[in-house]
mmCIF file of the N, C-alpha and C atoms, coordinates in Angstrom:
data_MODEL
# 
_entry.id   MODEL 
# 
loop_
_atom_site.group_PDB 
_atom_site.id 
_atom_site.type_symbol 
_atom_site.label_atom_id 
_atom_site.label_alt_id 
_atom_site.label_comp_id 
_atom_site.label_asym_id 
_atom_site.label_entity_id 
_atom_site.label_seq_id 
_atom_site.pdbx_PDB_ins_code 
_atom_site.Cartn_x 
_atom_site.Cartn_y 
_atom_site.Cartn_z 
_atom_site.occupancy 
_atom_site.B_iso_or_equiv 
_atom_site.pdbx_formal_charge 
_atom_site.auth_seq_id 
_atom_site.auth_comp_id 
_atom_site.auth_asym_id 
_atom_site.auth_atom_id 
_atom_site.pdbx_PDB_model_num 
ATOM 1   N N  . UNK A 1 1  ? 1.430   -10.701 9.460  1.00 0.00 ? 1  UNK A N  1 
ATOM 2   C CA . UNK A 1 1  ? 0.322   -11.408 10.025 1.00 0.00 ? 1  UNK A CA 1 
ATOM 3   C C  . UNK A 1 1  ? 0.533   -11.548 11.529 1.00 0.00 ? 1  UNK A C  1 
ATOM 4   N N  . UNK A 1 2  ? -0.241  -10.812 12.351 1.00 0.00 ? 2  UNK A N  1 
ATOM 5   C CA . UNK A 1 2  ? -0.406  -11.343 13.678 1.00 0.00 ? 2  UNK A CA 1 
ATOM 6   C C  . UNK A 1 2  ? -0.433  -12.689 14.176 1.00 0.00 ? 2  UNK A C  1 
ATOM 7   N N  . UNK A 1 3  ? -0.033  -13.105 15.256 1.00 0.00 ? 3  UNK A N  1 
ATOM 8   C CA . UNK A 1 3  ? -0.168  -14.412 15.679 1.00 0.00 ? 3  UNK A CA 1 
ATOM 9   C C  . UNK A 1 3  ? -0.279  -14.689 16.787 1.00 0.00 ? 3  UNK A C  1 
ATOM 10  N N  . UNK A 1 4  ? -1.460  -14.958 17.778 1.00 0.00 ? 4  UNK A N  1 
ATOM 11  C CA . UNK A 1 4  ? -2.317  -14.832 18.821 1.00 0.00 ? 4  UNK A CA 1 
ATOM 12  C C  . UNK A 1 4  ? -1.587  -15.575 19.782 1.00 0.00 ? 4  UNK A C  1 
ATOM 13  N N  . UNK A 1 5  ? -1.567  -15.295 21.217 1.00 0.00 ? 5  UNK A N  1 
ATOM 14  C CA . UNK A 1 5  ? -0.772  -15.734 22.285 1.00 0.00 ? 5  UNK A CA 1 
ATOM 15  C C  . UNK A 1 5  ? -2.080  -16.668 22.835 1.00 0.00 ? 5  UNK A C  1 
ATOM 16  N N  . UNK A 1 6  ? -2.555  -18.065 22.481 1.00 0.00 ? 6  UNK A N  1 
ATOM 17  C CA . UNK A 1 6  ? -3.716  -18.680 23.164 1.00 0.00 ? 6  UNK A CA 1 
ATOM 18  C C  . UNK A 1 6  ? -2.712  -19.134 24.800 1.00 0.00 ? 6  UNK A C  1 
ATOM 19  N N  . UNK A 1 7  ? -3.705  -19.390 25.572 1.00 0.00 ? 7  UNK A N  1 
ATOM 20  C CA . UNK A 1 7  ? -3.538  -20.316 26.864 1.00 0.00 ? 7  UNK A CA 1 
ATOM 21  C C  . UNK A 1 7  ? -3.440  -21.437 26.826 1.00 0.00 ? 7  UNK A C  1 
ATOM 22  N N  . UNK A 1 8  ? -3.918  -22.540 25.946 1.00 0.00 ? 8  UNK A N  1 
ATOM 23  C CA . UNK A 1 8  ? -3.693  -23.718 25.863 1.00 0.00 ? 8  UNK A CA 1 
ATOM 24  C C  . UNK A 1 8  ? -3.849  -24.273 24.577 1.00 0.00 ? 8  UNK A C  1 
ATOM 25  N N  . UNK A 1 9  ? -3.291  -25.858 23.762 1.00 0.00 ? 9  UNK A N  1 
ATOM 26  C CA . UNK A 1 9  ? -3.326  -26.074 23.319 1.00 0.00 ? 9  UNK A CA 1 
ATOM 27  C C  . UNK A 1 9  ? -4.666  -26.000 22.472 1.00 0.00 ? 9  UNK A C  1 
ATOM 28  N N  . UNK A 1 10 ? -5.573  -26.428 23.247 1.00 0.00 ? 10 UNK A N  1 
ATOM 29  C CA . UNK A 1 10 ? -7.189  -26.571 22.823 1.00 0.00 ? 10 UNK A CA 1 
ATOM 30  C C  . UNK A 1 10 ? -7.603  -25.257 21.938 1.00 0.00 ? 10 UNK A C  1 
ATOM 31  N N  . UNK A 1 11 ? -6.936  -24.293 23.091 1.00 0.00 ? 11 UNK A N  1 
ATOM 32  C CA . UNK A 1 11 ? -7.813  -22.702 22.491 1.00 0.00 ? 11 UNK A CA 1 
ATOM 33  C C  . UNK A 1 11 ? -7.068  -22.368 21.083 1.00 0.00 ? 11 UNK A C  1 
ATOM 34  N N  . UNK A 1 12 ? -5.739  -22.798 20.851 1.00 0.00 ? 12 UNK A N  1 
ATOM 35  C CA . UNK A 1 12 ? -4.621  -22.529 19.792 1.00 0.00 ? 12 UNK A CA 1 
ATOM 36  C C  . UNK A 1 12 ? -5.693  -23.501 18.195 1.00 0.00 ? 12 UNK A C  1 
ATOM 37  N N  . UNK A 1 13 ? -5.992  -24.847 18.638 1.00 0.00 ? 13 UNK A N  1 
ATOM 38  C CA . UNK A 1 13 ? -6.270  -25.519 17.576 1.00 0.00 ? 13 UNK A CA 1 
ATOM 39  C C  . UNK A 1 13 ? -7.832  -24.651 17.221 1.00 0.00 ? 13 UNK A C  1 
ATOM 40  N N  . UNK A 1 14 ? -8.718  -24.374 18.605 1.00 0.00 ? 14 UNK A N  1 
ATOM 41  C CA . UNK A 1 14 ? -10.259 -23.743 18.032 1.00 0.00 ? 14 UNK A CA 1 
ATOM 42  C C  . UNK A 1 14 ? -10.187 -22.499 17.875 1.00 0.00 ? 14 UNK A C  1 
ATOM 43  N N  . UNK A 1 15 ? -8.793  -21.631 17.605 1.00 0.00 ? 15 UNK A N  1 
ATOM 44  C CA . UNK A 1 15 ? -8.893  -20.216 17.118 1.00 0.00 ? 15 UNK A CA 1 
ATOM 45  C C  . UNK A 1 15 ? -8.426  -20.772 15.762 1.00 0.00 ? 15 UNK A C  1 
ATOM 46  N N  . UNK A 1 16 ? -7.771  -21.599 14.997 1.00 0.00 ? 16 UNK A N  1 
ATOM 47  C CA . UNK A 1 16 ? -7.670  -21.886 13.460 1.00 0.00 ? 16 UNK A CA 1 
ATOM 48  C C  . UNK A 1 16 ? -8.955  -22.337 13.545 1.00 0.00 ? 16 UNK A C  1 
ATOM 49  N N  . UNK A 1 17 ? -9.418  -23.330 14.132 1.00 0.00 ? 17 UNK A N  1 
ATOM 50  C CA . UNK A 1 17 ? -10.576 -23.886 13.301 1.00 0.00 ? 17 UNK A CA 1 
ATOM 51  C C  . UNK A 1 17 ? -11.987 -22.579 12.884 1.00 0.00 ? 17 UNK A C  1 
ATOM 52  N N  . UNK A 1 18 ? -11.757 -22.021 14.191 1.00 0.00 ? 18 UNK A N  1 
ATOM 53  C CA . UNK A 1 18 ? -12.867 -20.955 14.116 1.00 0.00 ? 18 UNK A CA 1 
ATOM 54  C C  . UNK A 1 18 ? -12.390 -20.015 12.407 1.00 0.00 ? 18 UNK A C  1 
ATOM 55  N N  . UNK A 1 19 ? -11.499 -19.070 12.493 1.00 0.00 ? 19 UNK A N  1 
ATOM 56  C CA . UNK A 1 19 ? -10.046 -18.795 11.639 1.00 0.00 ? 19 UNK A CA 1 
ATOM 57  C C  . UNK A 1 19 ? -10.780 -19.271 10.135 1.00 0.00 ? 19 UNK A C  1 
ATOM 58  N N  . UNK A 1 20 ? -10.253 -20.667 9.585  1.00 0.00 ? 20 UNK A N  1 
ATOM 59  C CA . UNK A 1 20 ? -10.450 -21.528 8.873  1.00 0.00 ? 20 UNK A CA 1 
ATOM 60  C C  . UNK A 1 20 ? -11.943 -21.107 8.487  1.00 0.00 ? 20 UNK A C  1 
ATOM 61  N N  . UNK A 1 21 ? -12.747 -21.722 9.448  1.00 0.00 ? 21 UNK A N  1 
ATOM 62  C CA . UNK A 1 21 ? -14.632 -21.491 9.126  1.00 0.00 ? 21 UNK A CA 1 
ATOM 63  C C  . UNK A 1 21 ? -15.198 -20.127 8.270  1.00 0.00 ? 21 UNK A C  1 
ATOM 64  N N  . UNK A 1 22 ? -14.434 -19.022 8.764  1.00 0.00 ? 22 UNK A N  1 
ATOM 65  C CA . UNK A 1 22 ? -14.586 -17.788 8.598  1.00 0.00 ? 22 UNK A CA 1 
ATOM 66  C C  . UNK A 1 22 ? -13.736 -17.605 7.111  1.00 0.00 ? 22 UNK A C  1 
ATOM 67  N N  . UNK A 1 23 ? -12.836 -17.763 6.968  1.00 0.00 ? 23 UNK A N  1 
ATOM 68  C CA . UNK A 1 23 ? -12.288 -17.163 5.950  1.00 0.00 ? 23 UNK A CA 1 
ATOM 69  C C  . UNK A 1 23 ? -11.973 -18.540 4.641  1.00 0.00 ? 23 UNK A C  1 
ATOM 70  N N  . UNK A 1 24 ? -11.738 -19.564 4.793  1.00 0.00 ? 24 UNK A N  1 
ATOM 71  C CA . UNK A 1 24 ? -12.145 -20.553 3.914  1.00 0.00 ? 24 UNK A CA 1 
ATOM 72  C C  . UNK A 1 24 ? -13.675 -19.793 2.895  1.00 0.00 ? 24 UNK A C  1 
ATOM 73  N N  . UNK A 1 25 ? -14.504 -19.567 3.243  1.00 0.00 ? 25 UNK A N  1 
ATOM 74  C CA . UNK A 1 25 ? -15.920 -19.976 2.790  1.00 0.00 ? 25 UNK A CA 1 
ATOM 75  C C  . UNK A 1 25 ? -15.779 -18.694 1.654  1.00 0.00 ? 25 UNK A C  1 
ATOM 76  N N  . UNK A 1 26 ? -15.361 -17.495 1.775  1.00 0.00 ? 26 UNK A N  1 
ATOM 77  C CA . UNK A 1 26 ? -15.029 -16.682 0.962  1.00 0.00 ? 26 UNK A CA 1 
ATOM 78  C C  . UNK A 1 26 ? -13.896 -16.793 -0.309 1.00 0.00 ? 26 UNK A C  1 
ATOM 79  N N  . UNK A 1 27 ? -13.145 -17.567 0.096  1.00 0.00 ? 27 UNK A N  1 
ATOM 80  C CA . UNK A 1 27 ? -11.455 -17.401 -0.648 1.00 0.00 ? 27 UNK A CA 1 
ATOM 81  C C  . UNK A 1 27 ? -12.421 -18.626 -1.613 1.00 0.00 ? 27 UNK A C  1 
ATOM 82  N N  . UNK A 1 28 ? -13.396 -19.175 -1.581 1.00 0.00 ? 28 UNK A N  1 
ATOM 83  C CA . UNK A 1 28 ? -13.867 -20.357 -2.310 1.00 0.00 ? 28 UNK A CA 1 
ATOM 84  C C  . UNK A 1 28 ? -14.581 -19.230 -3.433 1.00 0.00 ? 28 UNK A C  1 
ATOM 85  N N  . UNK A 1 29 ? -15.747 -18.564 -2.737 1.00 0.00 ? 29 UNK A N  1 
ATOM 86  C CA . UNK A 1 29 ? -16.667 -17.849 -3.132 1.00 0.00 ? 29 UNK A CA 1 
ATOM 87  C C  . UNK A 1 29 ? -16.456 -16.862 -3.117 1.00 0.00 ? 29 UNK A C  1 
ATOM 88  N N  . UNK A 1 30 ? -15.708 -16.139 -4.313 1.00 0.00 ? 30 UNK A N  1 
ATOM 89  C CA . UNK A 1 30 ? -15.605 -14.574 -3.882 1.00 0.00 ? 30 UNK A CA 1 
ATOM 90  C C  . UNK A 1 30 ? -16.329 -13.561 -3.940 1.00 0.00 ? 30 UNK A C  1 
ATOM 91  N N  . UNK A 1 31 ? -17.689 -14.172 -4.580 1.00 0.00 ? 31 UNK A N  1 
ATOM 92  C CA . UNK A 1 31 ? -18.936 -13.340 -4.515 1.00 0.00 ? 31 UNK A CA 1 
ATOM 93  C C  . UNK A 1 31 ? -19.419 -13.180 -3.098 1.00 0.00 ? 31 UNK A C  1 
ATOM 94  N N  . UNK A 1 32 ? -20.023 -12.149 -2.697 1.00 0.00 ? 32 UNK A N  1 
ATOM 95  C CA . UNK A 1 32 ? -20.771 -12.224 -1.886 1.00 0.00 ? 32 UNK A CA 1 
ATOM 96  C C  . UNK A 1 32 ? -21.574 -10.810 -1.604 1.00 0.00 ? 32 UNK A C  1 
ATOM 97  N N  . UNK A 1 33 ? -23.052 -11.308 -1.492 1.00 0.00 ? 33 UNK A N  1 
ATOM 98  C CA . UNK A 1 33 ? -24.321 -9.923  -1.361 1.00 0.00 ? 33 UNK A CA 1 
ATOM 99  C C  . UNK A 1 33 ? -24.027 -9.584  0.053  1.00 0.00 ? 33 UNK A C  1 
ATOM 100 N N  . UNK A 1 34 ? -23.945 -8.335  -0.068 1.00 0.00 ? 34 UNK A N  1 
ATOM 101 C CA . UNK A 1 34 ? -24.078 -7.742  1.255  1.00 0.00 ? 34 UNK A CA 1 
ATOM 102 C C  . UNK A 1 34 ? -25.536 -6.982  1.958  1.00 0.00 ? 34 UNK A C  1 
ATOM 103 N N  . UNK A 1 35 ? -26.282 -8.161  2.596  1.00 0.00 ? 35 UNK A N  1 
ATOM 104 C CA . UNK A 1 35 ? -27.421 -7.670  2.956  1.00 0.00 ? 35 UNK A CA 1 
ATOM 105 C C  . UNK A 1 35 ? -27.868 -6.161  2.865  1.00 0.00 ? 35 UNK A C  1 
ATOM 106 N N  . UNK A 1 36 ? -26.683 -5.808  3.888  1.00 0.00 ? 36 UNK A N  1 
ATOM 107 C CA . UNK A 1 36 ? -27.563 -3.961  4.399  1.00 0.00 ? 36 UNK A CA 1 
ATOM 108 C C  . UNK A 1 36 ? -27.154 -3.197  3.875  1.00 0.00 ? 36 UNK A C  1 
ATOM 109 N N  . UNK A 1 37 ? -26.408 -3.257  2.313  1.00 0.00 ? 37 UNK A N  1 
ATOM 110 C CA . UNK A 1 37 ? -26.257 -2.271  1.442  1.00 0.00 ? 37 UNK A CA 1 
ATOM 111 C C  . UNK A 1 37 ? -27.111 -2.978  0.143  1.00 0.00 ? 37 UNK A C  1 
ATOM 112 N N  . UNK A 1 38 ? -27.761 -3.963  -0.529 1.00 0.00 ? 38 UNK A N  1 
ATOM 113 C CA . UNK A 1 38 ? -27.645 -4.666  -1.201 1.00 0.00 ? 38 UNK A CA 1 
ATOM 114 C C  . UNK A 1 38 ? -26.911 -4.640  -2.681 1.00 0.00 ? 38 UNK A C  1 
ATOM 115 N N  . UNK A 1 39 ? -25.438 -4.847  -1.807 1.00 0.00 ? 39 UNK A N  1 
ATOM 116 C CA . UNK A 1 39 ? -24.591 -4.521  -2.966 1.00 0.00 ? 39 UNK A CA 1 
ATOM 117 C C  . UNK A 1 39 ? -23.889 -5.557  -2.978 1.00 0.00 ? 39 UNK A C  1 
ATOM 118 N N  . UNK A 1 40 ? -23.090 -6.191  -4.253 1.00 0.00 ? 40 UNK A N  1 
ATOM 119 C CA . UNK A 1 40 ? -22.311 -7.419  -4.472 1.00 0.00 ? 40 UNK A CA 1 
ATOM 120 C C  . UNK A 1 40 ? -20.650 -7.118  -3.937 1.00 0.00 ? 40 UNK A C  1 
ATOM 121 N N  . UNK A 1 41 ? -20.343 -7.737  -3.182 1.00 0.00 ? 41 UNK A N  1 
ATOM 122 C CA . UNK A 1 41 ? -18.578 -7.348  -2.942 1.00 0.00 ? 41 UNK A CA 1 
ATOM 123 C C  . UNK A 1 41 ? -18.290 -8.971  -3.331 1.00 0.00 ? 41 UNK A C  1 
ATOM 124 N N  . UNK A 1 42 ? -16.600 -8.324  -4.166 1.00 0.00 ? 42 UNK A N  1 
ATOM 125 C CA . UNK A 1 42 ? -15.957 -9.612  -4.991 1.00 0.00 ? 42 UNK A CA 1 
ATOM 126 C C  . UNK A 1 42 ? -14.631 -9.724  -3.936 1.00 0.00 ? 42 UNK A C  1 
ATOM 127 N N  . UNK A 1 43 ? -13.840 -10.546 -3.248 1.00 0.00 ? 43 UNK A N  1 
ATOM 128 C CA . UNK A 1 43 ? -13.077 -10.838 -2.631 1.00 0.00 ? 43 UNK A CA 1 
ATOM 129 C C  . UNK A 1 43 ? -11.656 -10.828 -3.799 1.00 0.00 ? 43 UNK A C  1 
ATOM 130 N N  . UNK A 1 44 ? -11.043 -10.084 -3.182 1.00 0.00 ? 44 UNK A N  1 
ATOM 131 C CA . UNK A 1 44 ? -9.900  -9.996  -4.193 1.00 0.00 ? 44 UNK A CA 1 
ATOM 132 C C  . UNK A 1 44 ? -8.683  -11.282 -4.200 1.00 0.00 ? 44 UNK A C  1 
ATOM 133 N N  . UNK A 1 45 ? -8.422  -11.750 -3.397 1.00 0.00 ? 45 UNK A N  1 
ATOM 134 C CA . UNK A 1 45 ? -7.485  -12.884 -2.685 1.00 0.00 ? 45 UNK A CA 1 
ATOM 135 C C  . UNK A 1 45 ? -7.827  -14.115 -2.706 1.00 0.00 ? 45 UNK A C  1 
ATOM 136 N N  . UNK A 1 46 ? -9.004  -14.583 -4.068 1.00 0.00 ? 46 UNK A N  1 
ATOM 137 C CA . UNK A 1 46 ? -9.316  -16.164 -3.689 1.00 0.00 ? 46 UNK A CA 1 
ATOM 138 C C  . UNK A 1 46 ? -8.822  -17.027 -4.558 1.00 0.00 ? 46 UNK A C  1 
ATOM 139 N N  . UNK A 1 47 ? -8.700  -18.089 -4.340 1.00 0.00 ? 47 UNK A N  1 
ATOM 140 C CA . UNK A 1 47 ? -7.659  -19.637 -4.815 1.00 0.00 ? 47 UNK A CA 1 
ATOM 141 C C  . UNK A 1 47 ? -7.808  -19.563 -6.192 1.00 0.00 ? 47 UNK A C  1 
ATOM 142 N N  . UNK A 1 48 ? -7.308  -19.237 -6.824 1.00 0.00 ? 48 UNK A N  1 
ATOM 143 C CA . UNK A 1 48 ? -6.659  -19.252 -8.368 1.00 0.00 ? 48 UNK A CA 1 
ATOM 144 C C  . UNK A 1 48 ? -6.317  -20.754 -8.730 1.00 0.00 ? 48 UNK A C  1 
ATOM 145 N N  . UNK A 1 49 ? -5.634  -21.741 -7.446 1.00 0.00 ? 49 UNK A N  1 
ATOM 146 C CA . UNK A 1 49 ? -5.857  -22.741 -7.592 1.00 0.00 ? 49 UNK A CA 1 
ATOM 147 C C  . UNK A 1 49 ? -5.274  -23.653 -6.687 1.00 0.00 ? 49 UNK A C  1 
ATOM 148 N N  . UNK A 1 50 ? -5.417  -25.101 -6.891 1.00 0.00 ? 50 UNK A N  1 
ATOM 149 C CA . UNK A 1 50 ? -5.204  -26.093 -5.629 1.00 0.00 ? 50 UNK A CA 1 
ATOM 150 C C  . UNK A 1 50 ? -3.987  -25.759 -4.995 1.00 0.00 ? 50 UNK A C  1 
ATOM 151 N N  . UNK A 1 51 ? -3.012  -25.282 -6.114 1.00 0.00 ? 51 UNK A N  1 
ATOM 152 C CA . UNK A 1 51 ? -1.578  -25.398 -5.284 1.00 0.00 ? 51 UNK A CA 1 
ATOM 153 C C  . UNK A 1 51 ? -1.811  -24.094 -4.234 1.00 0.00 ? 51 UNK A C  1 
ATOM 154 N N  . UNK A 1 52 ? -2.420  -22.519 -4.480 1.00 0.00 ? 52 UNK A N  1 
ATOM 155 C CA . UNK A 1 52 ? -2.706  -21.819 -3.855 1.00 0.00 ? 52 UNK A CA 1 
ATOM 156 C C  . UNK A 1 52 ? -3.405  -22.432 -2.495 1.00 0.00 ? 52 UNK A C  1 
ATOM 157 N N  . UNK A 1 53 ? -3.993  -23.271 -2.750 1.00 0.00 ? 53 UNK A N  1 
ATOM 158 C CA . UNK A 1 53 ? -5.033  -23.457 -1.548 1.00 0.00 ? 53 UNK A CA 1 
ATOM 159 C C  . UNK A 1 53 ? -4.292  -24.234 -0.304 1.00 0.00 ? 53 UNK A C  1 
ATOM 160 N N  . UNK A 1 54 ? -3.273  -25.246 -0.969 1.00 0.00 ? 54 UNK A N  1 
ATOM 161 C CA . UNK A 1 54 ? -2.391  -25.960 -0.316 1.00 0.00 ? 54 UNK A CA 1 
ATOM 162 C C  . UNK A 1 54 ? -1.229  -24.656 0.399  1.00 0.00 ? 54 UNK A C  1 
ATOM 163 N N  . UNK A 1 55 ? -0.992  -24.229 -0.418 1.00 0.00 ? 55 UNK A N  1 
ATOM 164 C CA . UNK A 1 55 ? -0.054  -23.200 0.445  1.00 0.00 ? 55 UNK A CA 1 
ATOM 165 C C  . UNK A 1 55 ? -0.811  -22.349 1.078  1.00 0.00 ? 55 UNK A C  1 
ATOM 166 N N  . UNK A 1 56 ? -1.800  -22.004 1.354  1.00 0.00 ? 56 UNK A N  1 
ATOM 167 C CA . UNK A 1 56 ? -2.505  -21.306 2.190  1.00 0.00 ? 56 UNK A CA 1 
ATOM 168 C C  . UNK A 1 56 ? -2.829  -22.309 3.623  1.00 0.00 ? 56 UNK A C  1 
ATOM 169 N N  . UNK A 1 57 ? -2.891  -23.570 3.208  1.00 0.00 ? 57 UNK A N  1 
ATOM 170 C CA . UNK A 1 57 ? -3.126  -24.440 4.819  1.00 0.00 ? 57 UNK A CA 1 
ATOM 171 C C  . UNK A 1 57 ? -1.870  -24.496 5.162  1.00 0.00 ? 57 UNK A C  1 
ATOM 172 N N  . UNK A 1 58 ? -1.087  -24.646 4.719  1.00 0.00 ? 58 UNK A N  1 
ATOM 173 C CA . UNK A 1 58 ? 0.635   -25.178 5.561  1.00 0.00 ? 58 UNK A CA 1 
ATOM 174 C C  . UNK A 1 58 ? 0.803   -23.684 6.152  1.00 0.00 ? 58 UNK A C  1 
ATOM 175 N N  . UNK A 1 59 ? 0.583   -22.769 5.486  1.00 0.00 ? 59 UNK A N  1 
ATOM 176 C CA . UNK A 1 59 ? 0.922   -21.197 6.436  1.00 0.00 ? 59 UNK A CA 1 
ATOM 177 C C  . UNK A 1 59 ? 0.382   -21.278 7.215  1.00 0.00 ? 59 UNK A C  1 
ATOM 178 N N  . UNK A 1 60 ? -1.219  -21.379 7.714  1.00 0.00 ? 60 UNK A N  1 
ATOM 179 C CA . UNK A 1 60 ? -1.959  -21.403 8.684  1.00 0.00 ? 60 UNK A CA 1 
ATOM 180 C C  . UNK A 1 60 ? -1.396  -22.501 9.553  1.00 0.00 ? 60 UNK A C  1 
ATOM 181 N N  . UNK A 1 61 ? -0.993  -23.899 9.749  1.00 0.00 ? 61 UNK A N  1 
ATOM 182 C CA . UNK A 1 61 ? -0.874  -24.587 9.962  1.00 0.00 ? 61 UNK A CA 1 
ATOM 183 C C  . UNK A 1 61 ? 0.665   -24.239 11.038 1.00 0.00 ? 61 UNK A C  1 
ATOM 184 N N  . UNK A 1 62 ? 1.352   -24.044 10.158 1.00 0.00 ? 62 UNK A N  1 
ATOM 185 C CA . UNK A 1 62 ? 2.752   -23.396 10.584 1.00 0.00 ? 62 UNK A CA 1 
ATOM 186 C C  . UNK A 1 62 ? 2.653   -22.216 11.815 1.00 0.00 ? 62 UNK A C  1 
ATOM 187 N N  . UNK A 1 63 ? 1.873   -21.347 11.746 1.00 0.00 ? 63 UNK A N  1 
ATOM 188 C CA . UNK A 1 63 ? 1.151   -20.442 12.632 1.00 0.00 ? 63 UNK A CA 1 
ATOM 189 C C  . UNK A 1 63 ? 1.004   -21.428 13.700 1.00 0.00 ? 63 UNK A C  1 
ATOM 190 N N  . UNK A 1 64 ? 0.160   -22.177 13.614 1.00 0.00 ? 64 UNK A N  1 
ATOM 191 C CA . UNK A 1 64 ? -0.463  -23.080 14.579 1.00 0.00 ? 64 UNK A CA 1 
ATOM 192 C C  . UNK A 1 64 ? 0.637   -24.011 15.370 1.00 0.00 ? 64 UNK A C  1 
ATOM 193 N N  . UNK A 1 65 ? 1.159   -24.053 14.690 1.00 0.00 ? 65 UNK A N  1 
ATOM 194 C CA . UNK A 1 65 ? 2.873   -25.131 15.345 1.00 0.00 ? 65 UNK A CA 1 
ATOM 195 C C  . UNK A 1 65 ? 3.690   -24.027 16.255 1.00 0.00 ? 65 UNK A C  1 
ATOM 196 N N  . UNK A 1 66 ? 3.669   -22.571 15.275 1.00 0.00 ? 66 UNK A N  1 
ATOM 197 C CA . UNK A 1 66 ? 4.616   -22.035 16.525 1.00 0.00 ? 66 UNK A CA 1 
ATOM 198 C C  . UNK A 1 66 ? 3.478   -21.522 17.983 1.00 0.00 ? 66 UNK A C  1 
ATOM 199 N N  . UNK A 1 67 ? 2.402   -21.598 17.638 1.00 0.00 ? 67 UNK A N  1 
ATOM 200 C CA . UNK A 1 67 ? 1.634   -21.436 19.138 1.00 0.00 ? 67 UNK A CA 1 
ATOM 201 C C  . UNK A 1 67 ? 1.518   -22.811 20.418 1.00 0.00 ? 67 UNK A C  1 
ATOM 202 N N  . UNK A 1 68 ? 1.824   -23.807 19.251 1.00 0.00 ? 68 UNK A N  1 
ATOM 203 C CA . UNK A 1 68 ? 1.622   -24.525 20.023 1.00 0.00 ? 68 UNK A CA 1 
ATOM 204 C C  . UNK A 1 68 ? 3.479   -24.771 21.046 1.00 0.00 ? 68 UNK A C  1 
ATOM 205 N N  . UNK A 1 69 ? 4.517   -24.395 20.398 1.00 0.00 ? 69 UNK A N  1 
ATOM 206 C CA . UNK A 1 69 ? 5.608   -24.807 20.602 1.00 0.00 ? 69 UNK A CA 1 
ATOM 207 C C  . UNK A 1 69 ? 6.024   -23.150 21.651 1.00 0.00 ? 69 UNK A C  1 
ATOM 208 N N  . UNK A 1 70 ? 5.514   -22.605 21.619 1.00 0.00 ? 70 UNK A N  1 
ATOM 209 C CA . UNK A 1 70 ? 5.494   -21.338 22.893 1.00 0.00 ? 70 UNK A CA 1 
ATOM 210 C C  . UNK A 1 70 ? 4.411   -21.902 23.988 1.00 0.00 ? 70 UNK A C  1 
ATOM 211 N N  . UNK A 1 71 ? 3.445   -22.453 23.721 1.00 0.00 ? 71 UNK A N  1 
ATOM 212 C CA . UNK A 1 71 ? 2.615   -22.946 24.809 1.00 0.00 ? 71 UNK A CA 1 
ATOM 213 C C  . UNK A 1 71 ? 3.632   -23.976 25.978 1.00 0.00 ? 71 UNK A C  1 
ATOM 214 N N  . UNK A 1 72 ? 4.062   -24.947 24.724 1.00 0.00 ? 72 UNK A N  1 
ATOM 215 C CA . UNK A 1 72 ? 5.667   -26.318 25.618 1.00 0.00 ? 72 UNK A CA 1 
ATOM 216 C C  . UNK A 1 72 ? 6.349   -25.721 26.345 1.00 0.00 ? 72 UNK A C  1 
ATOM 217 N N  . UNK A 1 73 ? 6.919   -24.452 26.167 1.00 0.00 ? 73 UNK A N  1 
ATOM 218 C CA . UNK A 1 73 ? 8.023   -23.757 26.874 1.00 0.00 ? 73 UNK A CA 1 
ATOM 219 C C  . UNK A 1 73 ? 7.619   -23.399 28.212 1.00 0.00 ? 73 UNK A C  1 
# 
């Protein structure tokens, strides 16, 4: 997993949140119509269950700690 070099704290927390917005809404719903083919795509990677979902925020989260702890330096 890549892990983005932001400029400041601010930009580090609104690239997860952005991050989060985007890929949360699928891993919920793994259906989804795809307008300009109108074809159904199933997301292969979504929450099987809470404990999945919990370990999916502390990774992201953890990401987010080491950007912020290269920003301190």
């Amino acid at each position: 997993m890549k892990i983005s070099k932001p400029k400041t704290i601010i930009e580090a927390i609104e690239e997860l949140e952005e991050f989060l917005d985007s890929d949360l809404y699928t891993k919920f719903r793994p259906q989804v119509k795809l307008p300009t083919k109108k074809k159904t795509w199933y997301r292969q990677d979504f929450f099987k269950s809470e404990k999945e979902f919990r370990e999916y925020l502390e990774t992201h989260f953890k990401i987010l700690k080491k950007q912020v702890k290269r920003l301190e330096k």
